[in-house]
C-alpha positions as CSV (number, residue, x, y, z in Angstrom):
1,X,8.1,-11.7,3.7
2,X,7.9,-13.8,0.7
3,X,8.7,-12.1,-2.0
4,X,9.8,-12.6,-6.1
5,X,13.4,-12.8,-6.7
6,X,13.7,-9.9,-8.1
7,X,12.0,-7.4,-5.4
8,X,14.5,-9.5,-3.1
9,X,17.0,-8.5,-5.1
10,X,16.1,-4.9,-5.6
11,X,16.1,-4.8,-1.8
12,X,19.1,-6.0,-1.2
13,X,20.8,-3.3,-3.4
14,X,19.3,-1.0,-1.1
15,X,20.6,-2.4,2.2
16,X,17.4,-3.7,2.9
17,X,15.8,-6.9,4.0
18,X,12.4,-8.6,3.4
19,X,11.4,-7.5,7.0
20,X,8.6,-5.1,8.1
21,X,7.5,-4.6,11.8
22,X,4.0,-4.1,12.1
23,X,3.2,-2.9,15.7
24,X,-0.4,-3.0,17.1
25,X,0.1,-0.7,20.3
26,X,2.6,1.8,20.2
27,X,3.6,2.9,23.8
28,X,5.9,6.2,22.9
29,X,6.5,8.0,19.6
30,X,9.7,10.6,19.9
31,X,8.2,11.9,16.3
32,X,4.8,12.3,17.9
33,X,3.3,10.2,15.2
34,X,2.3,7.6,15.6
35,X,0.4,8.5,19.0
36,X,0.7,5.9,22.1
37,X,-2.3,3.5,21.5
38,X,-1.8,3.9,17.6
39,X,-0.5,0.9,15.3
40,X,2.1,1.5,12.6
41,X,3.7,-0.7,9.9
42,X,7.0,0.1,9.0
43,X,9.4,-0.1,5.4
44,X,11.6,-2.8,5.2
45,X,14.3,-4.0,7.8
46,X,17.9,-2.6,7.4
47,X,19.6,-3.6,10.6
48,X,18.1,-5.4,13.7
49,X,20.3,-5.7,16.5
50,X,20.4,-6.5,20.5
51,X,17.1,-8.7,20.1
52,X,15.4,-5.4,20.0
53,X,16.5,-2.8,18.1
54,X,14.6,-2.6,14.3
55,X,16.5,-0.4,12.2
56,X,14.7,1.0,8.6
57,X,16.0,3.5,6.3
58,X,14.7,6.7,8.3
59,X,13.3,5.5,11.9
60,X,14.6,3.4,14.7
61,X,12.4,1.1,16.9
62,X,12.6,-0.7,20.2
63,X,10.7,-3.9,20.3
64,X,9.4,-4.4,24.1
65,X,7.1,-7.3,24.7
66,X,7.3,-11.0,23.3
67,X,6.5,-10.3,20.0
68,X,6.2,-13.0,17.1
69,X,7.2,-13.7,13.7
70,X,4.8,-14.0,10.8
71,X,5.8,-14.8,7.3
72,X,3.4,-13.8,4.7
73,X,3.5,-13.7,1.2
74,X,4.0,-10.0,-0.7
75,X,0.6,-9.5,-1.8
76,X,-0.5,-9.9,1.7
77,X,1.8,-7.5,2.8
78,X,0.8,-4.8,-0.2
79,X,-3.0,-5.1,1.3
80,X,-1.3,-3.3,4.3
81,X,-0.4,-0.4,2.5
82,X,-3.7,0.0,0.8
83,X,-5.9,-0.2,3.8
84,X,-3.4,2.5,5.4
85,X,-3.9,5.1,2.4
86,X,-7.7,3.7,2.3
87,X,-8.2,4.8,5.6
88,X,-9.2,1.4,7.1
């Protein structure tokens, strides 16, 4: 994520990196949410580890599949958290 120099910075005093997953088909959820079939996008990176393992302040993923890597701009990202709380 591209981001102003100071968000970076506020990040990084919070252990956190300009990283988000955003997963379009979630295949197990031990919360129960999201549901199998069900996309999420998560908060920032904290650790990721073994090629696969996403770590964020509260939840752990495991990345399965290819995958890619997008860099976008921080606007772009912020649209993502609108359309979730907009419903769409």
């Amino acid at each position: 994520m591209e981001a102003p120099r100071q968000v970076m910075q506020r990040m990084a005093g919070q252990s956190q990196q300009p990283v988000m997953l955003l997963a379009l088909d979630i295949l197990y959820s031990s919360s129960g949410a999201p549901r199998a079939g069900e996309w999420l996008r998560s908060t920032p990176l904290v650790a990721f580890t073994d090629e696969m393992y996403f770590r964020t302040q509260h939840t752990d993923y495991v990345l399965v599949g290819s995958g890619r890597r997008l860099a976008l701009q921080l606007s772009t990202v912020l649209q993502l958290f609108s359309s979730e709380q907009d419903g769409h």
